[in-house]
C-alpha positions in Angstrom: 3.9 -96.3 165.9 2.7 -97.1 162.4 -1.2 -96.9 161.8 -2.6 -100.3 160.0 -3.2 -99.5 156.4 -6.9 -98.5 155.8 -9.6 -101.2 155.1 -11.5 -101.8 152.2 -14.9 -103.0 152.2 -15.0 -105.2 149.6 -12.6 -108.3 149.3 -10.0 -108.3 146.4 -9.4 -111.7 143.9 -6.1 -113.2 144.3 -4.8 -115.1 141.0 -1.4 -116.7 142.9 -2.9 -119.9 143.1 -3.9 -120.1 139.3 0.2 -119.5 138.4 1.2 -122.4 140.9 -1.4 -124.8 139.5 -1.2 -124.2 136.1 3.0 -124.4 136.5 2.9 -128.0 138.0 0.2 -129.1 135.7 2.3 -128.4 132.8 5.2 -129.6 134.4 3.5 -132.6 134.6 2.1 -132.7 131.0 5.4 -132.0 130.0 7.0 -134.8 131.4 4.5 -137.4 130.1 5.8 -135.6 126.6 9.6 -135.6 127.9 9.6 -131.7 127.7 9.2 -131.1 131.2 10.5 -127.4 131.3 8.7 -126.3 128.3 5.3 -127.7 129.9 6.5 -125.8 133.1 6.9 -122.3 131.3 4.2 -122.6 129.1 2.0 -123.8 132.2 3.4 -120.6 134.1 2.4 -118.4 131.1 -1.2 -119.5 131.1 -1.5 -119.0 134.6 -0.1 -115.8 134.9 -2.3 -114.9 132.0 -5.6 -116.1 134.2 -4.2 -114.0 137.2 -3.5 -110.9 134.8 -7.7 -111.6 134.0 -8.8 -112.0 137.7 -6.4 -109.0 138.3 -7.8 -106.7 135.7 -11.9 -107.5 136.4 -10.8 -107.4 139.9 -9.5 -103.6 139.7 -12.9 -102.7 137.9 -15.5 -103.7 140.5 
């Protein structure tokens, strides 16, 4: 029988939703500018960018 993985004691950041959000908002930017998939990759950049932030100020606390 496995053992659960150990707990931490503090809670960690999660930047998932940041990627989803800023990937339909610039979907939706995009379309108003008839450039749908470039609003969609360029919204997914920015929000991976925000979760690579959260991640890395996360991992220093």
């Amino acid at each position: 029988m496995a053992s659960p993985p150990p707990t931490s004691s503090r809670n960690s950041m999660a930047g998932g939703f940041l990627i989803a959000v800023g990937a339909m908002l610039g979907a939706g930017l995009g379309s108003f500018l008839e450039q749908a998939t470039l609003g969609f990759l360029i919204g997914a950049a920015a929000g991976a960018g925000m979760a690579i932030a959260i991640w890395l100020i996360d991992r220093r606390r």
